[in-house]
py3Dmol code that shows the C-alpha trace and the ligand (Angstrom):
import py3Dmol

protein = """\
ATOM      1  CA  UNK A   1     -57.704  58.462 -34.510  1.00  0.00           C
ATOM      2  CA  UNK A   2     -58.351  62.020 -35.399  1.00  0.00           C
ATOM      3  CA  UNK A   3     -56.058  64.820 -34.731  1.00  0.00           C
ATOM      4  CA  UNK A   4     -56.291  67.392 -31.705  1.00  0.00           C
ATOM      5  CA  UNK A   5     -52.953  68.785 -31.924  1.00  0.00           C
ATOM      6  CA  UNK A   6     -51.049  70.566 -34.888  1.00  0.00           C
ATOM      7  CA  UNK A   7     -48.322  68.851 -35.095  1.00  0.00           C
ATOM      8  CA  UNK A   8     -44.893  69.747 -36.786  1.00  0.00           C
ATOM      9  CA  UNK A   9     -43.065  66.603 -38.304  1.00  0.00           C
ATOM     10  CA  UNK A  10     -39.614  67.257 -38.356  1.00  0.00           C
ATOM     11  CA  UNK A  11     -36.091  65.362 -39.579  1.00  0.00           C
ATOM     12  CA  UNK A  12     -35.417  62.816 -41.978  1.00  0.00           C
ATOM     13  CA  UNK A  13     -36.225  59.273 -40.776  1.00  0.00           C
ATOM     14  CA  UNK A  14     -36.929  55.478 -42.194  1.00  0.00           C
ATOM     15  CA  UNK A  15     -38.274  54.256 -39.034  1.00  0.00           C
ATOM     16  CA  UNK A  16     -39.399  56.899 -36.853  1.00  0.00           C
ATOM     17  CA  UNK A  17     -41.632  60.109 -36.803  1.00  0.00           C
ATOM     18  CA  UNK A  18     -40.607  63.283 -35.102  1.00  0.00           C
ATOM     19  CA  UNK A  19     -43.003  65.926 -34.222  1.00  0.00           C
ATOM     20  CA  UNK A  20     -43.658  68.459 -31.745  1.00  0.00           C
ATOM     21  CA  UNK A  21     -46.492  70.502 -30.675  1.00  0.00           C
ATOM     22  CA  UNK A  22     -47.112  73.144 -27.963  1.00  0.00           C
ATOM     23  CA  UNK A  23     -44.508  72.005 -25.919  1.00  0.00           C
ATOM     24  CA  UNK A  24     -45.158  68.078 -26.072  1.00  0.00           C
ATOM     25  CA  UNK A  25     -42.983  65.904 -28.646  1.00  0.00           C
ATOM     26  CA  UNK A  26     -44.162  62.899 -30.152  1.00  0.00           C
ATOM     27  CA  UNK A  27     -41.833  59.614 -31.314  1.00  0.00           C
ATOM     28  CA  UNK A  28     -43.791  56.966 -33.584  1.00  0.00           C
ATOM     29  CA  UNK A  29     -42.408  54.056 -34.473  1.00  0.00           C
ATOM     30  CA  UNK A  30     -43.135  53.956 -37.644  1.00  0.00           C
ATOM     31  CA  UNK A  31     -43.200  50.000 -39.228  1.00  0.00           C
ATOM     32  CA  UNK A  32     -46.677  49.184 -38.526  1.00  0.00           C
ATOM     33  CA  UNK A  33     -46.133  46.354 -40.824  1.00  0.00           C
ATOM     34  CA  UNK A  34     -44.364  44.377 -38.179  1.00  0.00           C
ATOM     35  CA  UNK A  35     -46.779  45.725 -35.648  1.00  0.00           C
ATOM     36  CA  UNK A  36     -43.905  48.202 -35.127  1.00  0.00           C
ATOM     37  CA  UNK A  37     -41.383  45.782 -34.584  1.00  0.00           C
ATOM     38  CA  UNK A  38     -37.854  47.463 -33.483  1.00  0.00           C
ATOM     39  CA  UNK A  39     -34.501  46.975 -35.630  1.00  0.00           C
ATOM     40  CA  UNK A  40     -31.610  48.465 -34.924  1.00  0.00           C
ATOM     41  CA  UNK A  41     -32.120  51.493 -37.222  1.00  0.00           C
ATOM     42  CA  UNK A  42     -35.169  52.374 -35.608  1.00  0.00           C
ATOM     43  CA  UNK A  43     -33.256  51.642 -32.091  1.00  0.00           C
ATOM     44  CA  UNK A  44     -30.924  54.686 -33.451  1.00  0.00           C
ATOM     45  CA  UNK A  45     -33.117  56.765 -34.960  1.00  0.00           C
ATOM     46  CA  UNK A  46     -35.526  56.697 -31.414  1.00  0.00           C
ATOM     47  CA  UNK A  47     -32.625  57.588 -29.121  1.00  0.00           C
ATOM     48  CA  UNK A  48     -31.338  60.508 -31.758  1.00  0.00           C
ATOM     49  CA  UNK A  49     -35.069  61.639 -31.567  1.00  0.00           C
ATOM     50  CA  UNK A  50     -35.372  61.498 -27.632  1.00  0.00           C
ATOM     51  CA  UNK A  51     -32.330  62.991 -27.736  1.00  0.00           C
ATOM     52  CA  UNK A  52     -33.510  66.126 -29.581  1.00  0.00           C
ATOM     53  CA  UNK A  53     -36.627  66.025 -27.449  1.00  0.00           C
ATOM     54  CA  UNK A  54     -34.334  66.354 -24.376  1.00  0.00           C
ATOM     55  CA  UNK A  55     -32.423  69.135 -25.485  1.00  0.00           C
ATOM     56  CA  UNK A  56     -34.645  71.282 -26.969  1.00  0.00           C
ATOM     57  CA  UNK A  57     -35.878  73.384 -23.997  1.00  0.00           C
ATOM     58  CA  UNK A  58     -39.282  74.228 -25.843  1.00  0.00           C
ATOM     59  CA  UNK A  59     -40.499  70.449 -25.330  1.00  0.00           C
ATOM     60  CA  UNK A  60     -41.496  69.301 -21.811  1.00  0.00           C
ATOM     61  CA  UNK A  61     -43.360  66.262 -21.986  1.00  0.00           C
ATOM     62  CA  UNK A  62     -42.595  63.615 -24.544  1.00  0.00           C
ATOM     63  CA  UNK A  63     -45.800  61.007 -25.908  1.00  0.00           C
ATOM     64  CA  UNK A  64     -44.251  57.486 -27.536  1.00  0.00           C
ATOM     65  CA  UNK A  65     -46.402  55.700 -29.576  1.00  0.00           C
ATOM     66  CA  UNK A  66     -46.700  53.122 -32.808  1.00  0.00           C
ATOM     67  CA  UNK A  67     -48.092  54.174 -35.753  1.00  0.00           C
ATOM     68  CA  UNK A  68     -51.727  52.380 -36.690  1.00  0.00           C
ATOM     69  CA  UNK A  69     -53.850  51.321 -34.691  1.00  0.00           C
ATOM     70  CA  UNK A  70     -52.763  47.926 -34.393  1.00  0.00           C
ATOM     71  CA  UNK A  71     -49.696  48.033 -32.028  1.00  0.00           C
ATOM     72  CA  UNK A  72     -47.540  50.236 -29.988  1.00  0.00           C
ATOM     73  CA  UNK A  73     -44.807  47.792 -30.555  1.00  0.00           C
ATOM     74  CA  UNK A  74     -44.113  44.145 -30.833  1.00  0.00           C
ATOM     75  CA  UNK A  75     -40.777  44.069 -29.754  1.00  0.00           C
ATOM     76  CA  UNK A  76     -37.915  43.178 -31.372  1.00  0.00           C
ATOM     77  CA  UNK A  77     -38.081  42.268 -35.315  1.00  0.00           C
ATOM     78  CA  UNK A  78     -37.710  38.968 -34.704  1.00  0.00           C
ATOM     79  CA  UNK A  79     -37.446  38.236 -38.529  1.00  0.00           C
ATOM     80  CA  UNK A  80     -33.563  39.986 -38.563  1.00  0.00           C
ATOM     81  CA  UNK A  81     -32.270  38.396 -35.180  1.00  0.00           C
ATOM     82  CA  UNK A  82     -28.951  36.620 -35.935  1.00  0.00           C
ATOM     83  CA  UNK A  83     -27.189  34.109 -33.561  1.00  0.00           C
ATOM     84  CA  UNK A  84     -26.376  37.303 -31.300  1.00  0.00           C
ATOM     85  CA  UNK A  85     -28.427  39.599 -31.511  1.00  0.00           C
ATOM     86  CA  UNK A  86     -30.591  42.021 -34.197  1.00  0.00           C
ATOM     87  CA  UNK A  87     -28.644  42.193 -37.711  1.00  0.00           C
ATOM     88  CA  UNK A  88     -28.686  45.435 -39.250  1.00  0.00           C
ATOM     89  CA  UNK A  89     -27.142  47.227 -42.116  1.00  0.00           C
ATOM     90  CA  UNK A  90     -24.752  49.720 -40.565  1.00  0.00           C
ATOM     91  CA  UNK A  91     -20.810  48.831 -40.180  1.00  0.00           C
ATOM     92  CA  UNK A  92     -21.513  46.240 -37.209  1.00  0.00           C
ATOM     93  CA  UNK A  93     -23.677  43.957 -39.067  1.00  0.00           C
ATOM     94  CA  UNK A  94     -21.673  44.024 -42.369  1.00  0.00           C
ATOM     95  CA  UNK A  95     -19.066  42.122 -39.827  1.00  0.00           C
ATOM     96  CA  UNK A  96     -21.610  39.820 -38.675  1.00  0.00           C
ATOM     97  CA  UNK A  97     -22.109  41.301 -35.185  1.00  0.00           C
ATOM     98  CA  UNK A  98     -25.502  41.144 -33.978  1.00  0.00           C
ATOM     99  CA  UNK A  99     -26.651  44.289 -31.333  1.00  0.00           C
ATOM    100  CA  UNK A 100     -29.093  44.487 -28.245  1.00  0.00           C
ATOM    101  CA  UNK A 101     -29.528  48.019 -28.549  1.00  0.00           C
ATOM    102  CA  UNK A 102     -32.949  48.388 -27.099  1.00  0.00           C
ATOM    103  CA  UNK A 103     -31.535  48.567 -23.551  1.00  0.00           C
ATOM    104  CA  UNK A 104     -30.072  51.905 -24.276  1.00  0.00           C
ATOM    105  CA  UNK A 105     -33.055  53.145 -24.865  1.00  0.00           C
ATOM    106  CA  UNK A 106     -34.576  51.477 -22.149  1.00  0.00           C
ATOM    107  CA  UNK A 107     -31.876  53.583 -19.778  1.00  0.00           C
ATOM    108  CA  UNK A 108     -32.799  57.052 -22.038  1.00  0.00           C
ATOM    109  CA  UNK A 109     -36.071  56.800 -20.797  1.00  0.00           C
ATOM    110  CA  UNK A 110     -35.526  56.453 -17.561  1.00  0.00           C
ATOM    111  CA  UNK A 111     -32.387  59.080 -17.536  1.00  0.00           C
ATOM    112  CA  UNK A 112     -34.223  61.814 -19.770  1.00  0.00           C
ATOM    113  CA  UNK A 113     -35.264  64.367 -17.114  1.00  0.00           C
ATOM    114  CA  UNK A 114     -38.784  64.961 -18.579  1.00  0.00           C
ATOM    115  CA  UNK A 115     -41.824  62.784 -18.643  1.00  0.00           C
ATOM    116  CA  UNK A 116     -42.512  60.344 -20.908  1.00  0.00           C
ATOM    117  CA  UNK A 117     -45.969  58.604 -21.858  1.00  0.00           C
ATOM    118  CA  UNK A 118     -46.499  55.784 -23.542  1.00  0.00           C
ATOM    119  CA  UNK A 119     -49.329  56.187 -25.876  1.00  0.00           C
ATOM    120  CA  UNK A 120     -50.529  52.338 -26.678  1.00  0.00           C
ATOM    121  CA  UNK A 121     -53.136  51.211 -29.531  1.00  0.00           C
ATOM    122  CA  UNK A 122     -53.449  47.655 -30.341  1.00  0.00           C
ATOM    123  CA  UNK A 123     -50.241  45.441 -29.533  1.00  0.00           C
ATOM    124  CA  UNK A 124     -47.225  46.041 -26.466  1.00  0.00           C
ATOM    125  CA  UNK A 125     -45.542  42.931 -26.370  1.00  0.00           C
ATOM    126  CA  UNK A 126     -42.306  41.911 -25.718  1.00  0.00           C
ATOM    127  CA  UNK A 127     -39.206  44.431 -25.808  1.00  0.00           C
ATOM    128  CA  UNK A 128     -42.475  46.776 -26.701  1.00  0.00           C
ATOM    129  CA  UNK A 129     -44.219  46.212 -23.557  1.00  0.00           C
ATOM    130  CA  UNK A 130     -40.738  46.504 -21.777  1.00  0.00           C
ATOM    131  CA  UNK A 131     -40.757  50.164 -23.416  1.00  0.00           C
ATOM    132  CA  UNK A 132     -43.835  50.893 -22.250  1.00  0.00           C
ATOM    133  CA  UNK A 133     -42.733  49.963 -18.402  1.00  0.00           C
ATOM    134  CA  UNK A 134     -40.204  52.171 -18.545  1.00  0.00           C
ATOM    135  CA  UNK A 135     -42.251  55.173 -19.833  1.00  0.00           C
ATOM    136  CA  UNK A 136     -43.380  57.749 -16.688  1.00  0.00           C
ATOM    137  CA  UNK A 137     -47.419  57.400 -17.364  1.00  0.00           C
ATOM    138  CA  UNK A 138     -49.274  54.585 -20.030  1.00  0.00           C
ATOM    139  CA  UNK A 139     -52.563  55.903 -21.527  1.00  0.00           C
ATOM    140  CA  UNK A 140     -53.948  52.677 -23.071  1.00  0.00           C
ATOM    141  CA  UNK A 141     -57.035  52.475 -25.981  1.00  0.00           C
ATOM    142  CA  UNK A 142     -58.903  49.570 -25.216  1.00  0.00           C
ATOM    143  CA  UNK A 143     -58.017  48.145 -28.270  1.00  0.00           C
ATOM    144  CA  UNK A 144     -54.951  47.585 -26.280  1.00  0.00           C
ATOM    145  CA  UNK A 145     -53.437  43.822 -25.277  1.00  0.00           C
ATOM    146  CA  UNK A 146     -49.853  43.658 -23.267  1.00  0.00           C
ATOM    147  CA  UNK A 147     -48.109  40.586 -22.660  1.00  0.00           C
ATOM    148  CA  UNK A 148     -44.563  38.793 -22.658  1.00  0.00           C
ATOM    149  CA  UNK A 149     -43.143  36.376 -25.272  1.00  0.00           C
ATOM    150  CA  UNK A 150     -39.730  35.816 -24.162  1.00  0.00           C
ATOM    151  CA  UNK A 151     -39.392  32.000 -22.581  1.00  0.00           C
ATOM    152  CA  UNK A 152     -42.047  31.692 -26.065  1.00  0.00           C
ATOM    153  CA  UNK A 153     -39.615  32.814 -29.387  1.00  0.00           C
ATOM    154  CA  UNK A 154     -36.053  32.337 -27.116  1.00  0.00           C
ATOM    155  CA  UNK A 155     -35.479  35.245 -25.114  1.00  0.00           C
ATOM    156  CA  UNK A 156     -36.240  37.115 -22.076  1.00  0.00           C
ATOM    157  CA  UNK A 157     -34.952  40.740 -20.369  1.00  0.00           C
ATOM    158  CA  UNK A 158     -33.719  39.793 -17.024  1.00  0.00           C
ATOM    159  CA  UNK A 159     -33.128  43.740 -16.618  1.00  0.00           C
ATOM    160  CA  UNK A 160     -35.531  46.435 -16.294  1.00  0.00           C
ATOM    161  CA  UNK A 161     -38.175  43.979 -18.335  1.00  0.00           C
ATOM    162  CA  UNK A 162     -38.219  41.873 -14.928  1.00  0.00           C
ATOM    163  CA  UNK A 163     -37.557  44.040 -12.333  1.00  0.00           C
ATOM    164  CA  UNK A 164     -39.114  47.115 -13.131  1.00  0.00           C
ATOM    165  CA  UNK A 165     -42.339  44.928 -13.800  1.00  0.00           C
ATOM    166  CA  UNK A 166     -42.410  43.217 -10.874  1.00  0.00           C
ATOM    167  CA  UNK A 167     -41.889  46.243  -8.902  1.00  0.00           C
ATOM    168  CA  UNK A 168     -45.099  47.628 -11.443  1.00  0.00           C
ATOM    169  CA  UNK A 169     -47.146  44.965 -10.756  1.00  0.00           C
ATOM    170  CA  UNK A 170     -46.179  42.859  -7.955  1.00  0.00           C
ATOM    171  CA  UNK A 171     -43.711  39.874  -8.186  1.00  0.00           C
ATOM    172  CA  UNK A 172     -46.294  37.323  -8.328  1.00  0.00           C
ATOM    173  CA  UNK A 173     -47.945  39.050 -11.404  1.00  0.00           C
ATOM    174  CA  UNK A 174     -44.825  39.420 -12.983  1.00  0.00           C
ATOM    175  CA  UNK A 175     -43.553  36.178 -12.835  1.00  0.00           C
ATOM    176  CA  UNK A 176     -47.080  34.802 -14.242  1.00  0.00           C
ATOM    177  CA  UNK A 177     -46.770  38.024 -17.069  1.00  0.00           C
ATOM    178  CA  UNK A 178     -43.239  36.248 -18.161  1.00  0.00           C
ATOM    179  CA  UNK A 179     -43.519  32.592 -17.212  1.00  0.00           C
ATOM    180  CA  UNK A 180     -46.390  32.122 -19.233  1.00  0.00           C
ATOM    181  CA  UNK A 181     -46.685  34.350 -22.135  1.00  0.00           C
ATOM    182  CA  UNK A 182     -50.297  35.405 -21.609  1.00  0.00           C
ATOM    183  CA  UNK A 183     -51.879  38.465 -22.897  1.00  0.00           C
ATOM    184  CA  UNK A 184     -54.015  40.611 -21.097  1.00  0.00           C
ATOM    185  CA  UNK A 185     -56.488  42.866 -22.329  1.00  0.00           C
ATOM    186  CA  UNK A 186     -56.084  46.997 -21.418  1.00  0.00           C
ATOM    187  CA  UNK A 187     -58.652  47.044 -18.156  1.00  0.00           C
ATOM    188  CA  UNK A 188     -56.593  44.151 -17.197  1.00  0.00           C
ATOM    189  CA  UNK A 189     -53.276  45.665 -17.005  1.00  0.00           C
ATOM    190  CA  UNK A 190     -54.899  48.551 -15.671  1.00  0.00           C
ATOM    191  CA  UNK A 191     -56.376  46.407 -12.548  1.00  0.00           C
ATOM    192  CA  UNK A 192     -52.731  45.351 -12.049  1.00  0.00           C
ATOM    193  CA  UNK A 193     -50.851  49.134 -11.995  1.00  0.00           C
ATOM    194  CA  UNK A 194     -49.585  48.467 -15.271  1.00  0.00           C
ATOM    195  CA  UNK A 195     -50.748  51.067 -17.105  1.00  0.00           C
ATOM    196  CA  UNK A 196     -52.769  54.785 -16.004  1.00  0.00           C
ATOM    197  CA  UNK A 197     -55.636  54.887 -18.033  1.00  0.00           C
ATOM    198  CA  UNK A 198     -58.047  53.248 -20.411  1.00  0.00           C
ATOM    199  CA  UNK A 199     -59.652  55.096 -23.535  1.00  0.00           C
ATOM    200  CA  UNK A 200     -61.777  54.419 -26.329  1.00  0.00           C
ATOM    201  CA  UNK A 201     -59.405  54.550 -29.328  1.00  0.00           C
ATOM    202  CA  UNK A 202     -60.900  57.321 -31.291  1.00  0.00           C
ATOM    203  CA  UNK A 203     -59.962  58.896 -27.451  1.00  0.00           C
ATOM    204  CA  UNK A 204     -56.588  58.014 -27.130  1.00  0.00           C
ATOM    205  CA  UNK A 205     -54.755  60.974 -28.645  1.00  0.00           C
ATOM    206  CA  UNK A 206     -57.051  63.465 -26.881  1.00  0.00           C
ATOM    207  CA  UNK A 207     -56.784  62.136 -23.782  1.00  0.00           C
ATOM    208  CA  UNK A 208     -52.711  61.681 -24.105  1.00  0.00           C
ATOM    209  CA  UNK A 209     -52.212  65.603 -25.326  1.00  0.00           C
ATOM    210  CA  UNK A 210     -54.564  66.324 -22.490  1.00  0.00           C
ATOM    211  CA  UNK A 211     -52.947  64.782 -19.830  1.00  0.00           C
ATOM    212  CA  UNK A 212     -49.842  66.000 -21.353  1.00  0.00           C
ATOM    213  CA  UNK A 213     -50.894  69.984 -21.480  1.00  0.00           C
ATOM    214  CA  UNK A 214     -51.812  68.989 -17.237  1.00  0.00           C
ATOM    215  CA  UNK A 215     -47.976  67.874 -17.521  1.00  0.00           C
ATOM    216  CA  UNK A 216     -46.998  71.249 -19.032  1.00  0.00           C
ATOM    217  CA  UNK A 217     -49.126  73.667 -16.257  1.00  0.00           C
ATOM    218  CA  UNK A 218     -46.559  72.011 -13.456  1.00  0.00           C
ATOM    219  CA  UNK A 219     -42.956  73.555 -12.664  1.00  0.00           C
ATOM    220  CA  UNK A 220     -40.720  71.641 -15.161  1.00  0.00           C
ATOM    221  CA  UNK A 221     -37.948  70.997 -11.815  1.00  0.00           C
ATOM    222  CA  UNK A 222     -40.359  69.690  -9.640  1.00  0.00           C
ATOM    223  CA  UNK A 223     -41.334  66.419 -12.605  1.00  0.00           C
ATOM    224  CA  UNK A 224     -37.755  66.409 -13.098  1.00  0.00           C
ATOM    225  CA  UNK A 225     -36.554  65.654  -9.103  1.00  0.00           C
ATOM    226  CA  UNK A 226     -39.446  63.784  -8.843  1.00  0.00           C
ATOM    227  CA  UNK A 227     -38.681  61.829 -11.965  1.00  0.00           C
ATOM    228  CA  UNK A 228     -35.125  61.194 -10.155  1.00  0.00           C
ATOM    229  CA  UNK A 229     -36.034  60.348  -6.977  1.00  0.00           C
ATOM    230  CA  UNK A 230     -38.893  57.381  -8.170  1.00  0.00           C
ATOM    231  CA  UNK A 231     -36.346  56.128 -10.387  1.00  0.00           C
ATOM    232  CA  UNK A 232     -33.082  56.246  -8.219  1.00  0.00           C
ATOM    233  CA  UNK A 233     -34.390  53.515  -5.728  1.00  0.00           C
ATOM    234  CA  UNK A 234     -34.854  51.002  -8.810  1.00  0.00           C
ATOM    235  CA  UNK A 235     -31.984  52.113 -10.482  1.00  0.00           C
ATOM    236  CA  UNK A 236     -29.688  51.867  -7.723  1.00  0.00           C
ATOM    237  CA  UNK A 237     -26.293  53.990  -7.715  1.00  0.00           C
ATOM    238  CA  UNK A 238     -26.809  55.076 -11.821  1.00  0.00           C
ATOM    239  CA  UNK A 239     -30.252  56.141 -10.390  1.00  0.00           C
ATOM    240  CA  UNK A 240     -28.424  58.067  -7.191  1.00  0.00           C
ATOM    241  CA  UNK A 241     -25.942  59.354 -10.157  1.00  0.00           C
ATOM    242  CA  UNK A 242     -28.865  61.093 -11.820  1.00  0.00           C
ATOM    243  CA  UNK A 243     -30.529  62.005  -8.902  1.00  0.00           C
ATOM    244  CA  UNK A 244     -26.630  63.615  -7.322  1.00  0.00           C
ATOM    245  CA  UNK A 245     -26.682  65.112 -10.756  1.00  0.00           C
ATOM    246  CA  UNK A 246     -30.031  66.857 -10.387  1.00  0.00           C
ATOM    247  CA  UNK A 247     -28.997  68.661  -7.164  1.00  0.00           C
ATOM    248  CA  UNK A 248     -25.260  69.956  -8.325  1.00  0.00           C
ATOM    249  CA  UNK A 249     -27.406  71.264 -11.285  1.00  0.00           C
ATOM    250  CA  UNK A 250     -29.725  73.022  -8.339  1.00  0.00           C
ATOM    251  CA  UNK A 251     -26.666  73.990  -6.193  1.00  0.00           C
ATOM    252  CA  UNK A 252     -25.287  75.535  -9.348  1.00  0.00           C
ATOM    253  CA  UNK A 253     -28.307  77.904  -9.425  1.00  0.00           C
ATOM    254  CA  UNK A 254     -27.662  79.253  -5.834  1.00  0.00           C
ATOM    255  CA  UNK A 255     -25.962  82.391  -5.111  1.00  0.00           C
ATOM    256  CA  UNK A 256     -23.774  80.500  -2.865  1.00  0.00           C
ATOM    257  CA  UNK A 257     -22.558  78.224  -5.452  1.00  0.00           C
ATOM    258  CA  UNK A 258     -21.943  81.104  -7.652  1.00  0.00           C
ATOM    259  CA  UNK A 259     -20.178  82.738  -5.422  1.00  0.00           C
ATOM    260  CA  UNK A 260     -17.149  80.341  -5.481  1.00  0.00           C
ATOM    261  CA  UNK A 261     -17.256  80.277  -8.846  1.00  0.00           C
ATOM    262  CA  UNK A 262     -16.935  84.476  -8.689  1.00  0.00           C
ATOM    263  CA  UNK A 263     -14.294  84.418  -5.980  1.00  0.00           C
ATOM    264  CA  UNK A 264     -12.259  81.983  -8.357  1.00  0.00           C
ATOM    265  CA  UNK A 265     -12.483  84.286 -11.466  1.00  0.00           C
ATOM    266  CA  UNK A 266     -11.977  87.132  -9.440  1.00  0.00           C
ATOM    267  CA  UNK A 267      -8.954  85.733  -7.428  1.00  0.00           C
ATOM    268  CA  UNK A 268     -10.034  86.508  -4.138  1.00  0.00           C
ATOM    269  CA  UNK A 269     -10.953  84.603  -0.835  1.00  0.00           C
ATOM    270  CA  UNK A 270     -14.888  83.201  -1.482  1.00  0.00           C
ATOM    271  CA  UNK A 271     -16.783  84.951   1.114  1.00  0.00           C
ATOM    272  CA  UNK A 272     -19.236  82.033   2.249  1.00  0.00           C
ATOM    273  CA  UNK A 273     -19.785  83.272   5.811  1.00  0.00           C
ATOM    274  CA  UNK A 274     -22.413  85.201   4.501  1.00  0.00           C
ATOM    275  CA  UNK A 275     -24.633  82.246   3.511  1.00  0.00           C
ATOM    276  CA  UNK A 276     -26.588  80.695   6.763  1.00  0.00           C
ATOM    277  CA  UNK A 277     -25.671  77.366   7.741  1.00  0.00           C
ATOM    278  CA  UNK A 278     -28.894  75.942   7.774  1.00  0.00           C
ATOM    279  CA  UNK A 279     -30.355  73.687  10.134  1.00  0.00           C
TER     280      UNK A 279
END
"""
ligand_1 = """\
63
S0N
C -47.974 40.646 -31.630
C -48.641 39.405 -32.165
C -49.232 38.578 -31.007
C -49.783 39.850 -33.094
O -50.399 38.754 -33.728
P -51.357 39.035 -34.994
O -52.340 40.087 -34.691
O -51.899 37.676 -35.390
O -50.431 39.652 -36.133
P -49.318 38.896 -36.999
O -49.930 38.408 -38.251
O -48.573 37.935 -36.168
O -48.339 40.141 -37.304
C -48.544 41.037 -38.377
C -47.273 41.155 -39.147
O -46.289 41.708 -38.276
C -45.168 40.815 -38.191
N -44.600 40.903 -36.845
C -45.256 41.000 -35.691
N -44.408 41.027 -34.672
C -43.183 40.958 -35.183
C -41.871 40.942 -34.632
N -41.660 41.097 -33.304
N -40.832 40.841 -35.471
C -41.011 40.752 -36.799
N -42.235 40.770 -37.390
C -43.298 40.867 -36.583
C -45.776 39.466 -38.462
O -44.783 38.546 -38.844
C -46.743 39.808 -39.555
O -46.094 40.009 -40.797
P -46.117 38.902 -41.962
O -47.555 38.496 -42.140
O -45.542 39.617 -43.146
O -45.240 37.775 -41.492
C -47.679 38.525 -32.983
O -47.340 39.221 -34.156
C -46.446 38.169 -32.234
O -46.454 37.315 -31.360
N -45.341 38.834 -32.590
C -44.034 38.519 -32.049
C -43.865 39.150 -30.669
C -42.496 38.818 -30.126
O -42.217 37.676 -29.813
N -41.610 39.808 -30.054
C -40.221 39.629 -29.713
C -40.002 39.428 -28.203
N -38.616 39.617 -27.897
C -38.102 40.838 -27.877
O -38.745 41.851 -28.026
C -36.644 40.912 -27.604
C -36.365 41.547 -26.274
C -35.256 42.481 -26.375
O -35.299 43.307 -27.240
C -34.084 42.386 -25.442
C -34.270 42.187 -24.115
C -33.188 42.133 -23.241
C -31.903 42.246 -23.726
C -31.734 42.473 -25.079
C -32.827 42.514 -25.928
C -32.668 42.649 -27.347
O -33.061 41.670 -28.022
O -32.213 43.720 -27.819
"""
view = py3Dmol.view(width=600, height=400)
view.addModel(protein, "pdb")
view.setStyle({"model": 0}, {"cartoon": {"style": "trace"}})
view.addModel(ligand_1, "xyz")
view.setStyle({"model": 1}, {"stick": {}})
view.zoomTo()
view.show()
């Protein structure tokens, strides 16, 4: 895959890569040895880096991806799961406490008020393709192959990996997707609304930054209500939270707003009858 886009690598990571570009950050996981399987380092080290990617008001679309071209991610690194959970080497695992930390993430994604594609060579499976659900937009190469292993290696997400799916692709399709562990090649999950697009793979960065930069020409609040509103039927009252949170944030920005805040610093009656009570 050849390069369209300068990008800037910043921070110091073992798992991830962080860079930026004209406005569009891009995550990799970086452990293409395990077809990019997650641990929980690289669990902390992606939410620290879509945390920077949120807050730095120069970024406005965020691309995810796996480094290689042989997986956007397999899931969870089945090879360090303990009796309860993925065994790391911070604090928690030197007691023996195992962690599920991928659903945080999961809930980042869907929280962080700016679009997020999922930018998939080779492999989504498992907790991957469960990553890739909860992305905004999916450009696939056609390398690409998506599929479930839970009921397969012992486990199964009976939260957004379920539900979100099945309202993706339909509940018949999603219970087929999980029940039987099938993989499905890229035009397939694109014929069943799982994904956007198919690409040829030398495509697949070019057509990601471009869809990206078509992000970027759009008014940054409008993706980020919209964002809200899609999401806040699925996710129920944390979804309404967000979505509550979004217009306080707007009413904030209004004169009349400010202008209890001003009557409070300034100790004197707020002087709302000037505002029209709208219809
Ligand atoms: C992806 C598959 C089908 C690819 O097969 P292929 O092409 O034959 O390659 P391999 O030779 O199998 O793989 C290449 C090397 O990569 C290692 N590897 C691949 N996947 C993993 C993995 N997930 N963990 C660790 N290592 C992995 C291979 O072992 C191999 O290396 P070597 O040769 O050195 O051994 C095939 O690889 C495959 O089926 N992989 C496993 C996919 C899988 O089952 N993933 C886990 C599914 N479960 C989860 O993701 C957990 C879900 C979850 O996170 C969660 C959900 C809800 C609540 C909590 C949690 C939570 O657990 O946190």
């Amino acid at each position: 895959m050849s390069s369209v886009i300068d990008w800037q690598r910043s921070g110091e990571y073992s798992d991830i890569i962080y860079e930026t570009a004209e406005g569009i950050a891009k995550i990799t996981i970086n452990r293409p040895e395990r077809h990019n399987a997650f641990r929980p380092q690289t669990l902390f080290e992606l939410q620290q880096a879509f945390n920077i990617a949120r807050d730095d008001s120069e970024v406005g679309v965020i691309i995810f991806t796996g480094a290689g071209d042989q997986a956007f991610c397999s899931g969870g690194d089945q090879k360090i799961r303990g009796d309860d959970g993925y065994i790391g080497d911070d604090a928690v695992a030197r007691q023996g406490i195992g962690r599920l930390n991928v659903l945080d993430l999961q809930v980042q994604i869907r929280r962080l008020p700016k679009p997020v594609i999922a930018m998939v060579a080779g492999w989504s499976i498992g907790g991957g393709n469960v990553l890739q659900v909860c992305c905004d937009l999916t450009i696939a190469a056609d390398n690409a192959k998506f599929g479930q292993t839970g009921p397969r290696v012992g486990s199964f997400d009976g939260g957004y990996g379920s539900w979100l799916l099945a309202e993706t692709v339909g509940l018949k399709k999603a219970r087929e997707i999980w029940y039987l562990c099938r993989q499905y090649s890229a035009q397939e999950a694109l014929d069943m609304g799982m994904i956007n697009t198919v690409v040829p793979l030398a495509d697949l960065e070019k057509e990601t930054v471009s869809w990206a930069r078509e992000l970027l020409e759009k008014s940054p609040l409008a993706l980020r209500m919209l964002k809200g509103a899609i999401n806040a039927v699925s996710d129920g009252a944390a979804g309404m939270q967000q979505f509550a949170g979004d217009a306080t944030m707007l009413y904030y920005m209004s004169e009349e707003a400010q202008e209890g805040r001003d009557a409070f610093k300034e100790k004197r009656r707020p002087e709302f009858d000037k505002f029209p009570r709208r219809p």
